[in-house]
C-alpha positions as semicolon CSV with decimal commas, in nm:
position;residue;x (nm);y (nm);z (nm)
1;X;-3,658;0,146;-6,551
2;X;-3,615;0,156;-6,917
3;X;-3,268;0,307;-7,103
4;X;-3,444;0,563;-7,181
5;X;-3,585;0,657;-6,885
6;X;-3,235;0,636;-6,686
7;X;-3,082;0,813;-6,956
8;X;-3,326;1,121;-6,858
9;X;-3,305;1,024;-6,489
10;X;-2,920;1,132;-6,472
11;X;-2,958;1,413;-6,736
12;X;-3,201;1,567;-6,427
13;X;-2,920;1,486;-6,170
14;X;-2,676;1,648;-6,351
15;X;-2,894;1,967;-6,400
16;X;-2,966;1,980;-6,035
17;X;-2,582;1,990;-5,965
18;X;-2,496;2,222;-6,207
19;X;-2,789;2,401;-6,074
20;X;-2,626;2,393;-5,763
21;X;-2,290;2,476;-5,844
22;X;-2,413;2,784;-6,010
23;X;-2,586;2,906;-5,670
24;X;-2,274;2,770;-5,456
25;X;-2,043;3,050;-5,695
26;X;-2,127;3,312;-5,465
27;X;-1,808;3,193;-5,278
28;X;-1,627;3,326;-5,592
29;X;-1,828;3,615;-5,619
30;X;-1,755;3,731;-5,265
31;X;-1,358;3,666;-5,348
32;X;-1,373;3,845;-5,668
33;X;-1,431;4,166;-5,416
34;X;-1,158;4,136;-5,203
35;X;-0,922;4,356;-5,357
36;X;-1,180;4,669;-5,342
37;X;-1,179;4,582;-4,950
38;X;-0,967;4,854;-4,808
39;X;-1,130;4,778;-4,465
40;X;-0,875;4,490;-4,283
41;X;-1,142;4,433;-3,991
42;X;-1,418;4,386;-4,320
43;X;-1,172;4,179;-4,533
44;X;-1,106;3,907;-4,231
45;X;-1,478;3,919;-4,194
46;X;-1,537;3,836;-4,563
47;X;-1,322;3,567;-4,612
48;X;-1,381;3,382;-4,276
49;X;-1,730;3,375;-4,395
50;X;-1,624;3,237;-4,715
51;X;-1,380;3,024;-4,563
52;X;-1,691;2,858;-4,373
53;X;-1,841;2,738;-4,740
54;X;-1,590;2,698;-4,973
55;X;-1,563;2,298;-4,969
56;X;-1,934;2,265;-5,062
57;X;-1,844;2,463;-5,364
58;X;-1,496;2,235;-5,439
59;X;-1,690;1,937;-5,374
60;X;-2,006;1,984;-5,589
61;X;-1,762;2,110;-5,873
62;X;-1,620;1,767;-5,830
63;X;-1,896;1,573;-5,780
64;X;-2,049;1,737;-6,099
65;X;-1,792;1,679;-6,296
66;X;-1,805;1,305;-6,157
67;X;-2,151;1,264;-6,207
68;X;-2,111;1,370;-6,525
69;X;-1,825;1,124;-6,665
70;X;-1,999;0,842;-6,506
71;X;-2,286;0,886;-6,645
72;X;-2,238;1,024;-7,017
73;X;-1,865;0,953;-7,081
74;X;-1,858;1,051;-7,397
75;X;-1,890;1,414;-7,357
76;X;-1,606;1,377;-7,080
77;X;-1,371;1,204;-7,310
78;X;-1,449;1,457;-7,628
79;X;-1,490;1,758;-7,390
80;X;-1,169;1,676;-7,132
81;X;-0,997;1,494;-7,385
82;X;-1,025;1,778;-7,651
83;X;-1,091;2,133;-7,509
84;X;-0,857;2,075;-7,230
85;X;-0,682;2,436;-7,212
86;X;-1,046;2,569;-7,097
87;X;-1,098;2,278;-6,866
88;X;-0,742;2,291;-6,740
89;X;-0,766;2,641;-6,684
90;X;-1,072;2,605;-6,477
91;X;-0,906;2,416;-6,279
92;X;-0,643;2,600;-6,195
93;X;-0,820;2,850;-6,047
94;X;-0,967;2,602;-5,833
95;X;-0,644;2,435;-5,699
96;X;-0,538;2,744;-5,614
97;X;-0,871;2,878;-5,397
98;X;-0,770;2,532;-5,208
99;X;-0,425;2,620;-5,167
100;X;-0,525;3,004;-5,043
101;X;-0,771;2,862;-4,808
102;X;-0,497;2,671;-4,670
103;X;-0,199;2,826;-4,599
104;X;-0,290;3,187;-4,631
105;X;-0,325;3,181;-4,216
106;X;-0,037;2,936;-4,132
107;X;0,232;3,049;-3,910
108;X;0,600;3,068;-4,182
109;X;0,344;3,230;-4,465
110;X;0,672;3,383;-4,664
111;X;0,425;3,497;-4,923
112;X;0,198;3,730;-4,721
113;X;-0,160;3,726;-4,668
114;X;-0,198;3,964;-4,952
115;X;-0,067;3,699;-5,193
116;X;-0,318;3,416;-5,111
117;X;-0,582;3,699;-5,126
118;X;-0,476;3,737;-5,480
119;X;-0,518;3,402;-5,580
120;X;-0,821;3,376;-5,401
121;X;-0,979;3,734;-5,628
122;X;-0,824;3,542;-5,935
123;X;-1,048;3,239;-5,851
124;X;-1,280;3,468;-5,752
125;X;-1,315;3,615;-6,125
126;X;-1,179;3,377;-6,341
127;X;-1,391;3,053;-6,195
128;X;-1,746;3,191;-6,257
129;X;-1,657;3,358;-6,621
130;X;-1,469;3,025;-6,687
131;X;-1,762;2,809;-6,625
132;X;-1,996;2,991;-6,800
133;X;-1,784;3,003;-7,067
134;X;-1,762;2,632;-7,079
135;X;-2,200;2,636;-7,030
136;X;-2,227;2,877;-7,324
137;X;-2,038;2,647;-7,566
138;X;-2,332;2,407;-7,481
139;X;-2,546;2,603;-7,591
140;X;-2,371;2,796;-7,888
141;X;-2,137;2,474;-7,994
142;X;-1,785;2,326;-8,040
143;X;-1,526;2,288;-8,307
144;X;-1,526;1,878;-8,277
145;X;-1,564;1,574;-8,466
146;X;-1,619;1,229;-8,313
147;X;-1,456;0,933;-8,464
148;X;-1,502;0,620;-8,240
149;X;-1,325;0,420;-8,471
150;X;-0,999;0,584;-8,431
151;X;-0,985;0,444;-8,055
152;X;-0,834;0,155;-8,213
153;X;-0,569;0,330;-8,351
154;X;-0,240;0,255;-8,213
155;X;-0,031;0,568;-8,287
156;X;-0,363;0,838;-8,233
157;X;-0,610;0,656;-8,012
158;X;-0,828;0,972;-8,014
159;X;-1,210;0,928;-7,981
160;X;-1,287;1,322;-8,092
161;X;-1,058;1,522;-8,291
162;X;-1,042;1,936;-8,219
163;X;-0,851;2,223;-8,339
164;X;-0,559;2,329;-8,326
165;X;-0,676;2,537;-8,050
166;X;-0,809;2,264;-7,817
167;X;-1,080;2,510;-7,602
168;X;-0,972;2,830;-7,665
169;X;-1,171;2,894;-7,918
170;X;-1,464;2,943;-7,700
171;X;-1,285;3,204;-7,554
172;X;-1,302;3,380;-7,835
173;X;-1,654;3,340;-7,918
174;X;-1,851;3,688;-7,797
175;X;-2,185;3,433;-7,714
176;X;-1,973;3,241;-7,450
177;X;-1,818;3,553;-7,325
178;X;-2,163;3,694;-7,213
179;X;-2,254;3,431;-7,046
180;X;-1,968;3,391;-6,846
181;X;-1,970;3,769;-6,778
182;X;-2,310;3,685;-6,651
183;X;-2,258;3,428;-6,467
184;X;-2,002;3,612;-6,264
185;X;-2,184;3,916;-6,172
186;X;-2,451;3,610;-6,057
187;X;-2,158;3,487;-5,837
188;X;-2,087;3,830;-5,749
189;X;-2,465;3,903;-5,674
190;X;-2,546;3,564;-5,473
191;X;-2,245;3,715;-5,224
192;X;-2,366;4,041;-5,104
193;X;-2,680;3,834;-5,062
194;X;-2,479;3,588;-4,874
195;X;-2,281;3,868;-4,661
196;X;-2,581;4,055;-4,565
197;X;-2,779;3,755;-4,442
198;X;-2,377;3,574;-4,291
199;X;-2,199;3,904;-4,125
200;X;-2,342;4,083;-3,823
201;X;-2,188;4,437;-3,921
202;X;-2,382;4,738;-4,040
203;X;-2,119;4,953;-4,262
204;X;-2,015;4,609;-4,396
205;X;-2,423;4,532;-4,489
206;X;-2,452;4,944;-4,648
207;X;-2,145;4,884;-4,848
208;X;-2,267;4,532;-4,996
209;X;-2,613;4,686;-5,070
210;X;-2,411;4,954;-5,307
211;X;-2,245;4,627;-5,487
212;X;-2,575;4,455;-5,461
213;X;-2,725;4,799;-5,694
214;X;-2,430;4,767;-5,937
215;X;-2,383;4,352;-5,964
216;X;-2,739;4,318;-5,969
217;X;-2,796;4,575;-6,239
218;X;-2,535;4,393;-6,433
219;X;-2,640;4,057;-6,399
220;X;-3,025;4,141;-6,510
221;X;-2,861;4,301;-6,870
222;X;-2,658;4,019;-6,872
223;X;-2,906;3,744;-6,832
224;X;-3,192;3,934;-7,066
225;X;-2,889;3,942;-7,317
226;X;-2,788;3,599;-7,265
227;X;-3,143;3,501;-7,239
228;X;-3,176;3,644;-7,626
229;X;-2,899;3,477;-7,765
230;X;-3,003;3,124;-7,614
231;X;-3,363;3,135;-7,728
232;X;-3,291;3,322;-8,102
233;X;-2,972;3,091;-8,147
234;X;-2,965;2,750;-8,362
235;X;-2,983;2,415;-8,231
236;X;-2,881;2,055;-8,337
237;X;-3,225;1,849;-8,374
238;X;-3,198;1,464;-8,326
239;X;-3,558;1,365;-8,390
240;X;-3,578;0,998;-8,523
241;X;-3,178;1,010;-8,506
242;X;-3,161;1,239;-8,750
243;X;-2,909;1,526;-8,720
244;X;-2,964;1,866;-8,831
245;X;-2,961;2,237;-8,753
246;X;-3,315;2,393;-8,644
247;X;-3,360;2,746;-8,563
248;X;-3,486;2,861;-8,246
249;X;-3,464;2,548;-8,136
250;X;-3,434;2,649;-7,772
251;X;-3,705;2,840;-7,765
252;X;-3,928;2,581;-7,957
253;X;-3,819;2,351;-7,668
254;X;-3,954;2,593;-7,402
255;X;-4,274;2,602;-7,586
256;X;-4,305;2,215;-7,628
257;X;-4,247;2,198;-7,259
258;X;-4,410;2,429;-7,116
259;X;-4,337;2,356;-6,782
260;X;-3,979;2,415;-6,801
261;X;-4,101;2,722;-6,889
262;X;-4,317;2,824;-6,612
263;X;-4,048;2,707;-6,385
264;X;-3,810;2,893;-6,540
265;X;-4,059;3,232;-6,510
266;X;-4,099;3,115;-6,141
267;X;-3,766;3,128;-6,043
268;X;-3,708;3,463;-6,238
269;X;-3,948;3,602;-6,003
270;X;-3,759;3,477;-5,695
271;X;-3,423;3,578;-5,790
272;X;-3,577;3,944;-5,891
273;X;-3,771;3,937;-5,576
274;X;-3,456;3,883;-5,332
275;X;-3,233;4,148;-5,531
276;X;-3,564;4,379;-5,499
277;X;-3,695;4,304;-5,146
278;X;-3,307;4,378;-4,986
279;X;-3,232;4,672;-5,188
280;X;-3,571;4,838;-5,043
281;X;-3,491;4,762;-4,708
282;X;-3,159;4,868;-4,704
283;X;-3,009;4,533;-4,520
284;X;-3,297;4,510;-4,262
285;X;-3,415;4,207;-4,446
286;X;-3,151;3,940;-4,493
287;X;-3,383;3,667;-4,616
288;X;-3,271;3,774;-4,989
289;X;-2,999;3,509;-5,050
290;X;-3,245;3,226;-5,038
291;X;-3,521;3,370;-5,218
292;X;-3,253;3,462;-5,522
293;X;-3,054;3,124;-5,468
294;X;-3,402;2,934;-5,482
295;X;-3,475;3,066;-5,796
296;X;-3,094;3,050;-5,947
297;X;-3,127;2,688;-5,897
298;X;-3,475;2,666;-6,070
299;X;-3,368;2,866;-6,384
300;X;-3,043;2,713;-6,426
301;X;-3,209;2,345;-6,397
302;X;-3,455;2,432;-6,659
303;X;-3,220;2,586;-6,894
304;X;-3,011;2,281;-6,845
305;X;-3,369;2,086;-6,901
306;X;-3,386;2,296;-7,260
307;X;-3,088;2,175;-7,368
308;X;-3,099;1,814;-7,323
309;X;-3,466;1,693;-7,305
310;X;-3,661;1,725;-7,626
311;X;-3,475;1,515;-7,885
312;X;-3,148;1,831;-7,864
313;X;-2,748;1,787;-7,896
314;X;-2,662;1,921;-7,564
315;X;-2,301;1,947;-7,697
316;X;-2,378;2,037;-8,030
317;X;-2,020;1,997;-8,328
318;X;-1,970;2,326;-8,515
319;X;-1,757;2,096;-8,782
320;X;-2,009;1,813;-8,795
321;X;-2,343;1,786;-8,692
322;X;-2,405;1,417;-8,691
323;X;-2,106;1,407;-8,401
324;X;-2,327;1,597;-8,155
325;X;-2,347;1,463;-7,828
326;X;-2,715;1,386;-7,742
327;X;-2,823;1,206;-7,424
328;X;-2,915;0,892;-7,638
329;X;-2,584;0,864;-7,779
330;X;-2,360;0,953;-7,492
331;X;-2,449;0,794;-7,185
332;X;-2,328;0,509;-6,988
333;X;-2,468;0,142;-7,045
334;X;-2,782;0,038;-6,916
335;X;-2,620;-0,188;-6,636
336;X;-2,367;0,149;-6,539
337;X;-2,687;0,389;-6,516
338;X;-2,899;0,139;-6,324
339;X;-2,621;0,035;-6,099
340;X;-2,529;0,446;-6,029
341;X;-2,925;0,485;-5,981
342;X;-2,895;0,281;-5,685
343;X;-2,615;0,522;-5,562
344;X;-2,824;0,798;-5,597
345;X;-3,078;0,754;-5,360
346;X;-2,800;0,887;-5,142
347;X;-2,772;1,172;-5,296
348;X;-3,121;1,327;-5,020
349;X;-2,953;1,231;-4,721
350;X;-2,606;1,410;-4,858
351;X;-2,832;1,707;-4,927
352;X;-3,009;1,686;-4,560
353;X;-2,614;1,681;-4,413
354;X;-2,509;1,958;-4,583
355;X;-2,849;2,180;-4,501
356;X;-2,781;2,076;-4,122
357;X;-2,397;2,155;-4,125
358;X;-2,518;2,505;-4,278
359;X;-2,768;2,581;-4,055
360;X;-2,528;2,525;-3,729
361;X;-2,253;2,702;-3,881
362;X;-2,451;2,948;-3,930
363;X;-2,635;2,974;-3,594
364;X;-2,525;3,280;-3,492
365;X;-2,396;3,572;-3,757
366;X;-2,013;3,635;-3,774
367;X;-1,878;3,938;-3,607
368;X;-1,558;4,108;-3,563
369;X;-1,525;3,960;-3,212
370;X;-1,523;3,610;-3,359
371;X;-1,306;3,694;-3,646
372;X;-1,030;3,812;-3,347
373;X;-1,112;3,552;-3,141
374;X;-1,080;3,272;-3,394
375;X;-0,727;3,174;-3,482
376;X;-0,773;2,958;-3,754
């Protein structure tokens, strides 16, 4: 395999995790509706069926992010290295799902169930509109300039300098805003999805097909917003390894390849038709959470396609367009990527685990017998 080749090879492995990740949220989205639960008997039955799936969430964040430093380090040491109050804020709310999950049930809990809950409704909101805040600044850009040179720099061994700021400044950009906003009513979405096809209960199914109405509405404005802003929004151009600013250069990528389009239509149509289909049928079909999650994980892979195939910054500099990160300029060594390649052919059977460890938890739907029945 060519550089080049590997260099796109690993840009498609880390759009199907992200891809992933995105449809694996609805763990967050179901714990960003705990503290509406009034219902004790529904609130145990909630978060034991979250409790069931929240490491394949932790452990494709990590593997993500791992994937991701191994195999374009230079957006991991600018990104980490520079906008770390973001990134350190993620995760936070991620250490302390892990911490919830695990002592929240222990026997000498001083805190009280009700404070792990907390947490858990904090990670619940703040992961999802976190990490689509970070995935918006992709998109919309950064306030970074790359100077490799100053690594040899005793006193400031810095490879990217930032603002004063260092990540918060995409917090206050409106762009990134929506599309975390969107991405969490996705999360919250994917979850009634997920409890209507996971929990054998019928008030608990009516009153997730009332927050499937209102997430779902949300989500669609959201994503037609945040759909507008990506395709009508400027984009750094590296053609011949030239930098510059093109307009609509999103959308021109779309066009140029096509297929990411069509793809991206496809799984539009899937995630519409698994809202649609359950809503109609009033929780008498529960098939909806893998028609939507099928199509969340086409649509985010092509959008993540659109941003670094086609000669585009996929971490575009605000302050200087010839530091945008590109897939040509960031990656690993040829020898790194091939050798990681290798690794990767793991990556089916991981997948084929993880489907199988699903499918027996999942045998048989939770009920409230096996919520009292179950100690841990």
């Amino acid at each position: 395999m060519t550089y080049e080749l590997l260099q796109n090879y690993w840009w498609l492995i880390i759009s199907i995790l992200g891809a992933l990740l995105v449809f694996l949220l609805f763990v967050q989205g179901g714990q960003s509706m705990l503290i509406g639960v009034k219902d004790a008997d529904h609130r145990a039955l909630m978060i034991h069926s979250m409790g069931r799936k929240w490491e394949l969430t932790f452990t494709t964040l990590v593997t993500f992010g791992g994937a991701f430093f191994a195999s374009f380090p230079l957006f991991y040491s600018t990104s980490f290295g520079g906008a770390y109050w973001l990134w350190m804020l993620i995760l936070l709310s991620f250490v302390i799902q892990a911490i919830s999950y695990e002592y929240r049930s222990k026997m000498g809990n001083v805190y009280g169930t009700k404070f792990y809950d907390t947490l858990l409704c904090i990670n619940g909101i703040f992961g999802p509109l976190l990490l689509g805040v970070a995935v918006g600044s992709m998109f919309f850009g950064n306030e970074f300039c790359v100077t490799k040179n100053k690594i040899l720099n005793v006193e400031a061994a810095t490879i990217s300098t930032w603002g004063p700021q260092h990540g918060i400044e995409a917090l206050l950009c409106w762009k990134n805003l929506v599309v975390g906003a969107m991405v969490l009513f996705l999360a919250r979405t994917l979850a009634s999805l997920y409890f209507i096809n996971n929990i054998s209960d019928e008030q608990l199914h009516s009153t997730q097909c009332r927050q499937l109405m209102v997430n779902g509405a949300a989500f669609v404005v959201l994503f037609l917003l945040s759909a507008g802003l990506i395709l009508t929004a400027k984009g750094v151009d590296c053609t011949n390894g030239v930098m510059q600013w093109v307009d609509y250069k999103y959308f021109h990528n779309f066009i140029d390849m096509w297929w990411c389009l069509i793809l991206l239509l496809a799984g539009v149509g899937a995630v519409l038709w698994g809202i649609g289909k359950t809503l109609v049928s009033k929780a008498a079909w529960t098939k909806g959470i893998w028609w939507t999650g099928i199509g969340v994980v086409l649509v985010v892979m092509m959008l993540f396609c659109v941003l670094g195939y086609n000669h585009t910054a996929y971490y575009p500099s605000l302050l200087d367009t010839n530091s945008s990160l590109t897939i040509r300029n960031s990656s690993s060594s040829q020898f790194t990527l091939q050798v990681m390649s290798v690794v990767s052919i793991l990556v089916p059977f991981v997948l084929a685990y993880i489907a199988y460890v699903w499918r027996s938890m999942d045998s048989a739907k939770l009920s409230k017998e096996e919520v009292q029945s179950n100690s841990h």
